[in-house]
C-alpha positions in Angstrom: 87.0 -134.9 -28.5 87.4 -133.1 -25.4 89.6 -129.9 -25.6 90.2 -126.7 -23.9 90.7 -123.8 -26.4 93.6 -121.3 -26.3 92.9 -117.8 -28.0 92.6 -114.1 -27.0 92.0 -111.9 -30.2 88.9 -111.8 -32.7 91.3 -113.6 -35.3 91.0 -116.9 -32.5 86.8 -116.1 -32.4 86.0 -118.1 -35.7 87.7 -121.2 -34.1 86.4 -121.2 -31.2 82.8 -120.9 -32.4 83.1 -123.6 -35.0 84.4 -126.1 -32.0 81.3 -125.2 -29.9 79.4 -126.1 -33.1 81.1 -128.7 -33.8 78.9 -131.9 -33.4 82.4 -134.0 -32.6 83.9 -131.8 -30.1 83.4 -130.3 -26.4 84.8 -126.8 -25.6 85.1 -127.6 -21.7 87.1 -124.5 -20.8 89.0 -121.8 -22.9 92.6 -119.9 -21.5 92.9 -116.4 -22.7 94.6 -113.7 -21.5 93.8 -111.6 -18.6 91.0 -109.2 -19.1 92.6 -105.9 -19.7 91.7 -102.1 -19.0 90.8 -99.9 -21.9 89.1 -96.7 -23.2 88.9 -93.5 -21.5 86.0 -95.3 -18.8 88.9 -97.1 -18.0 86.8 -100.4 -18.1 87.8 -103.4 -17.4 87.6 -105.6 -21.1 87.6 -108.9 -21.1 89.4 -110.7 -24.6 87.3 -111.6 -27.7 87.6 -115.4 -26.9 86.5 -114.8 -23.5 83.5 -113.3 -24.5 82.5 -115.3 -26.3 83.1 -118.9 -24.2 81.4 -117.0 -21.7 77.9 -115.8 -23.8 78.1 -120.0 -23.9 78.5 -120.5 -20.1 82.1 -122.4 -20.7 84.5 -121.9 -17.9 87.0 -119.0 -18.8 90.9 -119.5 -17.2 93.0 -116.1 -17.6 96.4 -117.2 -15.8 98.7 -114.3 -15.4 101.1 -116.6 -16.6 100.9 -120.8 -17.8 103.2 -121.9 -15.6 100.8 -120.7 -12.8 100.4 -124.0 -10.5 97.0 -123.1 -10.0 96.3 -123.1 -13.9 98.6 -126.3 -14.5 96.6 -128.4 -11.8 93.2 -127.2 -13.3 94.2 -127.8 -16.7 95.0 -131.2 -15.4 91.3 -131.8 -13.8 89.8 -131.1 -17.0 91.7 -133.4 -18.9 91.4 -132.4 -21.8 92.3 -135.0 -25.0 93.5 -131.9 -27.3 94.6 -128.4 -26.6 93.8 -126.4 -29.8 95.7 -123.1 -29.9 94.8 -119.9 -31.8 97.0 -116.6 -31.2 97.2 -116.9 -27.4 99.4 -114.8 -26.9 102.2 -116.3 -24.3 104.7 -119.0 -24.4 103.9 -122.6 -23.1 106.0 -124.2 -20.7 107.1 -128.3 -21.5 105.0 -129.4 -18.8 101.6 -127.4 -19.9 102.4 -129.3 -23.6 102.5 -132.6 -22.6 98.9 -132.5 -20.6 96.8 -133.3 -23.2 97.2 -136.4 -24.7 97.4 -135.0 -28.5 99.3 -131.8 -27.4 98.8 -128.4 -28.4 97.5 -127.7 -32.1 98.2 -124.1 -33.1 96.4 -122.6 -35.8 99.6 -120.3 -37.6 98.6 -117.6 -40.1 101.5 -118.8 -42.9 102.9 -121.3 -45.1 104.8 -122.8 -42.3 108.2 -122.9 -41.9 107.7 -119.4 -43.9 107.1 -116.6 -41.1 107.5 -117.8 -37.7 106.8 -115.4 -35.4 103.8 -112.9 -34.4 103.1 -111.3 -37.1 103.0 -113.3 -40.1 100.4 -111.6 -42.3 101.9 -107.8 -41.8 105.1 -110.0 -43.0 103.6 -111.5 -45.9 102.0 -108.4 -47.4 105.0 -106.0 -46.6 107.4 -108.5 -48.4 104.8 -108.4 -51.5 104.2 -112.3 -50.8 101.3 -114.2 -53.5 100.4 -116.3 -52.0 100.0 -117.2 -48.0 97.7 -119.5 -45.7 97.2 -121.2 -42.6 99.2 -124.4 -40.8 98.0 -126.5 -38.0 101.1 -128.3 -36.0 102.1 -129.5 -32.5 103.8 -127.1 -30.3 106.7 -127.5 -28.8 109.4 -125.9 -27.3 110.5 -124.0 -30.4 109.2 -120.3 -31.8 106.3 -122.5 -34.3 109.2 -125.2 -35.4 106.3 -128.0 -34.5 105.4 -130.8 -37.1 102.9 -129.9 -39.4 99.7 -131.6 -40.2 97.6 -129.5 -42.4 97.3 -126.2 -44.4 95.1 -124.0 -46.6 96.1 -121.6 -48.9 95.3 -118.2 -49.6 95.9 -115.3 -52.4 96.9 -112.3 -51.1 94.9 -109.5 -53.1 96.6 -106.5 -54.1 94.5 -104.2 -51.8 94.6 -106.2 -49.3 95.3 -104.7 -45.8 96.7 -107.0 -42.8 93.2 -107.0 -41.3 91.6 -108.0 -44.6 93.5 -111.2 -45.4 93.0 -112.0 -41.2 89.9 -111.6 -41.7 89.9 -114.5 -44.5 92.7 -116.5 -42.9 90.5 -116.8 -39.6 87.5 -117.9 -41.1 89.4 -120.6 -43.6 91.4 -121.7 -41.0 89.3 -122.6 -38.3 87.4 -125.3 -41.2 91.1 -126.7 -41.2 91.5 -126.4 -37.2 88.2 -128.1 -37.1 89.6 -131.1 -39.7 92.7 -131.5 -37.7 91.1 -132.1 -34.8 88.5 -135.0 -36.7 91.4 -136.4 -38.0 93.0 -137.2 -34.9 90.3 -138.2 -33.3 89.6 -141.2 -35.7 93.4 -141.6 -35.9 93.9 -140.4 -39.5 96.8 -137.7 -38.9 100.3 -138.0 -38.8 102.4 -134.5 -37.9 105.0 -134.2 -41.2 108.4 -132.2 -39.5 108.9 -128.9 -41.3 111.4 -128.7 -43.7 114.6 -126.9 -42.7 114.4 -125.0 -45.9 112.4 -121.2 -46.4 112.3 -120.7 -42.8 111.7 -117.4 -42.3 110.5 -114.9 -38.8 108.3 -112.5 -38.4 108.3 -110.5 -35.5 105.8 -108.3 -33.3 104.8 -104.9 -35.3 105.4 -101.9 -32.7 104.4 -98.4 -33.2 107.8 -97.6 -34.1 108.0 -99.8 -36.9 105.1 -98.6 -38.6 106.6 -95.1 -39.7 106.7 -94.8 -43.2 110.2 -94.2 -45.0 109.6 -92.0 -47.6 112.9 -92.9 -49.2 111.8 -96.4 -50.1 110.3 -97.5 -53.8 106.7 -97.0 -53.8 105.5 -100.3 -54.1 107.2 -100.6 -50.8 105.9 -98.0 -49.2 102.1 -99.3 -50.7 102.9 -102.7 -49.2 104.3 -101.7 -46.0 101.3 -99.0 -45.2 98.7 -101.8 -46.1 100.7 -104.5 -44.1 100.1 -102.1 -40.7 96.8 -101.3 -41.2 94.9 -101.1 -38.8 97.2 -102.0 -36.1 99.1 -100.0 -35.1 98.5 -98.1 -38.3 101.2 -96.4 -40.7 102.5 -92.7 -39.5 104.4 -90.1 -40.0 105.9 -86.7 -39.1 104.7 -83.8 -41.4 106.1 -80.9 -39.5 105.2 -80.9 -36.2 102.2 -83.2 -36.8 102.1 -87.2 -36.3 99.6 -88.3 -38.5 98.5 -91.1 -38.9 98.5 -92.7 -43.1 95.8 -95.2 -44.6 96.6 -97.3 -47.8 97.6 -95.4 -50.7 97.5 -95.5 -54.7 100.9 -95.6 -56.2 100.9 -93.3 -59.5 103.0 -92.2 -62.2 103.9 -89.0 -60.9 107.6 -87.8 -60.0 108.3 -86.3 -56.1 111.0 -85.7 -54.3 110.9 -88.5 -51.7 108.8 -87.0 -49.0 108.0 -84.0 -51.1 103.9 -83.2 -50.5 101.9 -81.8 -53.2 98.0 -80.8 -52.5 95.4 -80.9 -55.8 92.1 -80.8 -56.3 91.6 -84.1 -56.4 94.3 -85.2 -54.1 97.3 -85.6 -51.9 100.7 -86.8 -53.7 103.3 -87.6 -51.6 106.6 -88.3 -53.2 108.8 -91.7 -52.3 112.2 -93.1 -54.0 110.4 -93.9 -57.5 106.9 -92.3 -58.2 104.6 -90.6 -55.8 101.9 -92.0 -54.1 98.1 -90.6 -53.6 97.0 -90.6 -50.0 93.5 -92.0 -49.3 92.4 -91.3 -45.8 94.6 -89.7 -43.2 94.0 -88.7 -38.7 95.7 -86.0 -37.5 96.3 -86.1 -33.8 93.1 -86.4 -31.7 90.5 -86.5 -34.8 88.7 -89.1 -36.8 90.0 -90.5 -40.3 89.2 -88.2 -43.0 89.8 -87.8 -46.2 93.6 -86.8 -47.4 92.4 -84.0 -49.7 89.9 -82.6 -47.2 92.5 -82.8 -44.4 95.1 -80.4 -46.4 92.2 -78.1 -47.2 92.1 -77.5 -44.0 95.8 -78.3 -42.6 97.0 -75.3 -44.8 100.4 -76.6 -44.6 103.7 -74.7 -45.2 104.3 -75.1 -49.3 108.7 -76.0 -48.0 106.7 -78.7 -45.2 108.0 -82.9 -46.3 106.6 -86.2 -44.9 109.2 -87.8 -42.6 
């Protein structure tokens, strides 16, 4: 099948390579978003996806927007037969969905119609899901309401971090990307509406978001420091200092909720039920380091709280 690929992040790279692979498919261009400027060089970076379609010499399309007429008339040319679509990153006008002739199949990080939205795994971990996966469906005009026609399942691991079950989600789902796009090919696959019921949203993590609130139970804070991490990463105030918090060890030990305590073996910082052990902390402008190390050297006011 002929199709031009939609992705920008390394959670769309997996897909992508397996379609070049693929023996049943042609990649004849990929749309990502434009390359960006980053580091203190100030380069110019151009996306995961777009590296990699161009280490295989496949025509790269970064419109500063898809209703561009320039994009829309090109996209046209190609003609593509499918548009498989993995965390682009922008909305897709009606007229850009009905060029290819099987649409636009999105690869979704969730049990669809569970956690719509951009940031379905941070959801599912922060709300202590089991169980999560991966749906393939048809775009349309809707925030991911498209009919569905396949998923895979996945367990969500108590230590896992938001970039940990990615990791697995992006590798398991582009094997089901890849089947969905066999089966329509030969004809096989019929897009099953989602049900109206368990629809749930799950929207963009910002910085601000990401502070920890010492005053919730500490499973939640465990969940919701793991569900951030790494991007944008868990913070919080401890005095004057924004410091940035890696995933923690919930124990049995009793703190005021915010309440720090340094041992010799360990950080404890205290939340609505027990206190929980810090694991790696960054202070401002340093690398990650260990908590207990960090305080050693911190020497923090005895009266200073987490906030």
């Amino acid at each position: 099948m002929r199709v031009v690929f939609a992705g920008t992040p390394e959670p769309a790279v997996p897909s992508l390579r397996r379609l070049i692979e693929s023996p049943r498919h042609e990649v004849v261009a990929v749309v990502t978003r434009p390359d960006t400027v980053a580091g203190r060089g100030r380069k110019v970076v151009r996306s995961a996806v777009g590296q990699l379609a161009g280490e295989h010499g496949i025509e790269v399309l970064t419109p500063a927007s898809p209703r561009d007429p320039e994009f829309m008339a090109r996209l046209t040319e190609l003609a593509p037969a499918c548009c498989p679509v993995v965390a682009y990153g922008a909305l897709l006008p009606q007229p850009v969905l009905d060029i290819p002739e099987h649409g636009w199949v999105n690869l979704h990080f969730s049990l669809l119609p569970a956690w719509r939205g951009a940031a379905p795994v941070q959801a599912a971990i922060a709300a202590g899901d089991e169980i999560t996966g991966a749906t393939t469906f048809r775009l349309e005009a809707g925030l991911d309401t498209g009919p569905v026609y396949g998923v895979v399942t996945e367990t969500i691991r108590p230590s896992d971090t938001a970039g940990d079950l990615l990791g697995r989600l992006a590798d398991s789902g582009a094997g089901l990307l890849e089947s969905t796009l066999d089966g329509l090919e030969d004809g096989l696959l019929t897009a099953v509406p989602q049900s109206a019921d368990g629809v749930s949203y799950a929207p963009k993590v910002t910085v601000e978001s990401a502070r920890i609130t010492w005053t919730h139970p500490a499973h939640v804070v465990d969940r919701r420091i793991r569900a951030v991490t790494p991007a944008p990463g868990a913070w919080t105030m401890i005095g004057e200092l924004r410091v940035k918090v890696g995933p923690v060890t919930v124990t049995d030990e009793i703190l005021e909720p915010g309440e720090i305590e340094i041992r010799k073996n360990g950080v404890l910082v205290g939340t609505a039920t027990t206190a929980v052990k810090l694991g790696q902390v960054q202070p401002p402008g340093k690398k990650a380091m260990i908590a207990a190390d960090w305080a050693r050297g911190a020497r923090l006011d005895p009266k200073v709280r987490a906030q």
